[in-house]
VOFI-182414 format. One line per field, with one value per residue: residue number from 1; residue in one letter; x, y, z of N, C-alpha, C in turn. Coordinates in steps of 0.02 Angstrom, whole numbers, padded with zeros to 5 digits. Each point is the difference from the previous one (the first is absolute). Last residue first. Layout:
<nodes>
k c(NUM,...)
r c(A,...)
nx c(X,...)
ny c(Y,...)
nz c(Z,...)
cax c(X,...)
cay c(Y,...)
caz c(Z,...)
cx c(X,...)
cy c(Y,...)
cz c(Z,...)
</nodes>
This chain:
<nodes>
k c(127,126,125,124,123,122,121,120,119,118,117,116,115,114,113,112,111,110,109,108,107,106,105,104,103,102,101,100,99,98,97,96,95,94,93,92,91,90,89,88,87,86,85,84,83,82,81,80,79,78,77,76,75,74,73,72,71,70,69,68,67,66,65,64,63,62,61,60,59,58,57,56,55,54,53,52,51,50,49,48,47,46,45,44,43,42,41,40,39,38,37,36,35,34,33,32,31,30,29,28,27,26,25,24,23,22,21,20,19,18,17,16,15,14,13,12,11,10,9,8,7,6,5,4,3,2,1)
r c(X,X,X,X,X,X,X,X,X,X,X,X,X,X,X,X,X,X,X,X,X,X,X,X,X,X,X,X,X,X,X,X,X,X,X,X,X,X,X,X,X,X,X,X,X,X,X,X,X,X,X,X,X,X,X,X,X,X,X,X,X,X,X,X,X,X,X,X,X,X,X,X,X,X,X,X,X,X,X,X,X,X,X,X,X,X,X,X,X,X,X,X,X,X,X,X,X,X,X,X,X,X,X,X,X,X,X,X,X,X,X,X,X,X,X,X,X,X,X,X,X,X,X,X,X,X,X)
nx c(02485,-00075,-00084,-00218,-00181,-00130,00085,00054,-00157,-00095,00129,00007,-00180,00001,00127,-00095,-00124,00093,00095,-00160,-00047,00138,-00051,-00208,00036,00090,-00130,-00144,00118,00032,-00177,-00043,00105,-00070,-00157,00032,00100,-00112,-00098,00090,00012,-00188,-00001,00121,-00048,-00022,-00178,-00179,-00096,00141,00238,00020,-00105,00048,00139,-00087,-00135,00120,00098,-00161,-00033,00149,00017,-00175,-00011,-00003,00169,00108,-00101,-00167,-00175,-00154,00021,00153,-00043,-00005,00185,00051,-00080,00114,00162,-00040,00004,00189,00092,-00049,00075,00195,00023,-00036,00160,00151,-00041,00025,00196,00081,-00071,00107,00178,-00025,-00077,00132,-00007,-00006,-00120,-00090,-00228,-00238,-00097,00171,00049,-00140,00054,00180,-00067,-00106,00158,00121,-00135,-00012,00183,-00010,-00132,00049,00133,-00106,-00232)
ny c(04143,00232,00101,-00078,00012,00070,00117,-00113,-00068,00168,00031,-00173,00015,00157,-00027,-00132,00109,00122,-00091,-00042,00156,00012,-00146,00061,00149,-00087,-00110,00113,00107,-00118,-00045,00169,-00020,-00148,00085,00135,-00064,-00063,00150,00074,-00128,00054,00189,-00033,-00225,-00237,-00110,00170,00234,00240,00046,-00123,00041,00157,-00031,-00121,00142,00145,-00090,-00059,00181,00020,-00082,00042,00251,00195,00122,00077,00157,-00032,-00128,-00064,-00113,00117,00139,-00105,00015,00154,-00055,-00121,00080,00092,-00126,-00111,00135,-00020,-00166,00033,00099,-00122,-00180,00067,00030,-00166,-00042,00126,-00080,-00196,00027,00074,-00166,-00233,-00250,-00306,-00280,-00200,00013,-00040,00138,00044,-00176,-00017,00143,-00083,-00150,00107,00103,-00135,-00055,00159,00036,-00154,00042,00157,-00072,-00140,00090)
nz c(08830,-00002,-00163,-00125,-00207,-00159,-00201,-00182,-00181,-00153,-00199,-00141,-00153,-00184,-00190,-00142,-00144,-00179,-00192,-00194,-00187,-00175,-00189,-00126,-00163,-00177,-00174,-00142,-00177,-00210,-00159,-00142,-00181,-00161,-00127,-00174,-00183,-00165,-00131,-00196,-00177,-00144,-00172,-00212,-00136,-00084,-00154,-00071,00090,00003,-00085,-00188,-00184,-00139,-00181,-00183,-00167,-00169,-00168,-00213,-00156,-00157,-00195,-00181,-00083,00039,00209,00203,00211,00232,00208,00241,00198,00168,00181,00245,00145,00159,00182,00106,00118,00232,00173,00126,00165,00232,00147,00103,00224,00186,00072,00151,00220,00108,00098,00200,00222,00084,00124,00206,00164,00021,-00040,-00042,-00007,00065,00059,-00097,-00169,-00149,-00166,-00190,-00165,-00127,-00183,-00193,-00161,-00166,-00188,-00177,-00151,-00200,-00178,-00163,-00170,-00163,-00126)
cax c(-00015,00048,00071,-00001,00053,-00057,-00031,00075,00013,-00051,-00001,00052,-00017,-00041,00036,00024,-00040,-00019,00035,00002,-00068,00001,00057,-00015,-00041,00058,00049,-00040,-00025,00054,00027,-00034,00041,00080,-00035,-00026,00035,00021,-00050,00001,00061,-00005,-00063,00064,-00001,00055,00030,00008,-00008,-00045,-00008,00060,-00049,-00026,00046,00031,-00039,-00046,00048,00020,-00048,-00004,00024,-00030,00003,-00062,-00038,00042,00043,-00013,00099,-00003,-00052,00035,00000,-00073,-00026,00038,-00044,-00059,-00004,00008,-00069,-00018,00050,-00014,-00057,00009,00033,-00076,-00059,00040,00000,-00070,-00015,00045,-00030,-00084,00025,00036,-00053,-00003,00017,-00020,00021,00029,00045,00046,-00031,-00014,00040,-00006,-00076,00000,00028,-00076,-00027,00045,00003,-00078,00003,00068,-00039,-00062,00038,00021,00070)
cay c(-00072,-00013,00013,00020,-00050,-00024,00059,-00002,-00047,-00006,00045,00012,-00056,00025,00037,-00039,-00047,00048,-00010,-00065,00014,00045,-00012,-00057,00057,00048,-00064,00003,00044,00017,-00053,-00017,00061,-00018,-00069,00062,00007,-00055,-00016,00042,-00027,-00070,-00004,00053,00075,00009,-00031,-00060,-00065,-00012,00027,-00011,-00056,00041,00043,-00038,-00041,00046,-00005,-00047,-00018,00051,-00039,-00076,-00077,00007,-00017,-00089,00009,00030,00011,00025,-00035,-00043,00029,-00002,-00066,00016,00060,-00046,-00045,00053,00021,-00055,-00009,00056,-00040,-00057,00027,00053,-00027,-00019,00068,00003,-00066,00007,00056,-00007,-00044,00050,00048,00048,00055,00064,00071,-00051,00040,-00070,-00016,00069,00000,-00058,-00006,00044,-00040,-00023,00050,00013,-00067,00003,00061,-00025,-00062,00031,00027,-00021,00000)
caz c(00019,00049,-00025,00051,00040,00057,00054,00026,00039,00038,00075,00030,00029,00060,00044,00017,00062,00038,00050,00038,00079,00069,00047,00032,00067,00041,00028,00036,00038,00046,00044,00048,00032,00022,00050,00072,00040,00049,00064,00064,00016,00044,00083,00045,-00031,00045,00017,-00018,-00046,00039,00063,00018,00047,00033,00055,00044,00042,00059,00035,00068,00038,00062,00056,00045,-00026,00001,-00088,-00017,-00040,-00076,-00031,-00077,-00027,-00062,-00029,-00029,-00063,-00052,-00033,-00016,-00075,-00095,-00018,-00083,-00085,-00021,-00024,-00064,-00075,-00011,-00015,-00065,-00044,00014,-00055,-00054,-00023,-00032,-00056,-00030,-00016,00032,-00034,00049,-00075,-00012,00039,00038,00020,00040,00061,00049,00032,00042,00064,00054,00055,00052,00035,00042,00016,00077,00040,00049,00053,00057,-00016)
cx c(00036,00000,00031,00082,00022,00056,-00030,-00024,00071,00042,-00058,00012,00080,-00005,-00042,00039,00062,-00058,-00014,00069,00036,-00028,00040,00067,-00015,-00032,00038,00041,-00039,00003,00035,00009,-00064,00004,00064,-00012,-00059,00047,00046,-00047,00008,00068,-00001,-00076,00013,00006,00062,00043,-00012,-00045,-00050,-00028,00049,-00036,-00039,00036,00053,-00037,-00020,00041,00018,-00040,00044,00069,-00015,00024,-00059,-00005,00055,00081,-00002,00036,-00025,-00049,00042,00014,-00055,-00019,00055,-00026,-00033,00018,00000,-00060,-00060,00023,-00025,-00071,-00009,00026,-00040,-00056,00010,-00006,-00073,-00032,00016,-00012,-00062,00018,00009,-00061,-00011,00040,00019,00048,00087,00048,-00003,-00058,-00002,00038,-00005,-00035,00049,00035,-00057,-00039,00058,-00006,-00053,00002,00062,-00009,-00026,00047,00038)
cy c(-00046,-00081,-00004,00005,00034,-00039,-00046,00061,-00005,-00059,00015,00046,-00001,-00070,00018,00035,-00026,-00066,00059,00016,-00064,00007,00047,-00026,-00058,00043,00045,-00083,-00031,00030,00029,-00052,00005,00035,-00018,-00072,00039,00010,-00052,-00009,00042,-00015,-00060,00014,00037,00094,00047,-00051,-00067,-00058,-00004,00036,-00008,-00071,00020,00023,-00062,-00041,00050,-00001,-00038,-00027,00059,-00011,-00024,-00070,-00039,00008,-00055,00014,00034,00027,00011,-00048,-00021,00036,-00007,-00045,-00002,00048,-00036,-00038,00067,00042,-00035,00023,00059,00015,-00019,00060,00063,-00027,-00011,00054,00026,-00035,00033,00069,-00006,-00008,00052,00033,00069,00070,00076,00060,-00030,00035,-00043,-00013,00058,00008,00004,00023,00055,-00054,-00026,00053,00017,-00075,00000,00058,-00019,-00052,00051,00017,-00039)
cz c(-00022,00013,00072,-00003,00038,00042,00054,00089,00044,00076,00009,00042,00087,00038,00047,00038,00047,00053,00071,00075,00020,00042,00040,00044,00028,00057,00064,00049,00078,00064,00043,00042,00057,00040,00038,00036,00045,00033,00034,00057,00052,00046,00032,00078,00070,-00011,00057,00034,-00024,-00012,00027,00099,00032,00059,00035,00067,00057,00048,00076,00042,00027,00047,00059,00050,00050,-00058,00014,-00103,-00050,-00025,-00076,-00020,-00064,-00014,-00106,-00068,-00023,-00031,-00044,-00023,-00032,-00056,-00056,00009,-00061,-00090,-00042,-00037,-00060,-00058,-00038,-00034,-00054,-00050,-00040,-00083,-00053,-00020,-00036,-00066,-00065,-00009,00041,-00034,00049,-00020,00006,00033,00063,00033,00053,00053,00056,00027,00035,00068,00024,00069,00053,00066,00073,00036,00055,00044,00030,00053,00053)
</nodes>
């Protein structure tokens, strides 16, 4: 889908950038972020078991164009073409990104604060 695909291209070049340390982010803030994620992600997985469960759709009648409306509603969610499991894997993939974007640009700025007063501690203050 293409607004998975810009979705997925905006968070792999934050990535990048949390990576490059280009990307900085409180501790407190990531963490927050982090939680939110594991919520999320937790969410699309039930929903995902819930959906399993629409693979056999009954009650539609026992006409032909029952049946297929059963069969179409049911590839709809598990499946078939752009089917409701698939779309939830791809946000958990997203939201993980995320996630795992925001703990990266915090560890990055937490180095970079020890680095600094490692280096601020070795300086001589009578000098």
């Amino acid at each position: 889908m293409p607004e998975t695909d810009d979705t997925m291209h905006l968070w792999q070049r934050l990535a990048r950038e949390a990576a490059d340390g280009r990307l900085r982010l409180e501790e407190g803030v990531a963490n927050e972020v982090s939680s939110a994620c594991q919520d999320l992600i937790a969410g699309y997985r039930r929903l995902i078991y819930d959906a399993g469960n629409l693979q056999l759709i009954r009650g539609l009648g026992d006409i032909e164009s029952g049946l297929q409306l059963a069969a179409k509603l049911s590839r709809k969610a598990v499946g078939g073409h752009d089917a409701l499991i698939d779309r939830l894997e791809e946000h958990i993939t997203i939201v993980t990104m995320i996630q795992q974007t925001v703990t990266t640009a915090a560890a990055k700025i937490q180095v970079e604060e020890d680095l600094l007063t490692s280096h601020l501690s070795s300086v001589d203050p009578t000098r």
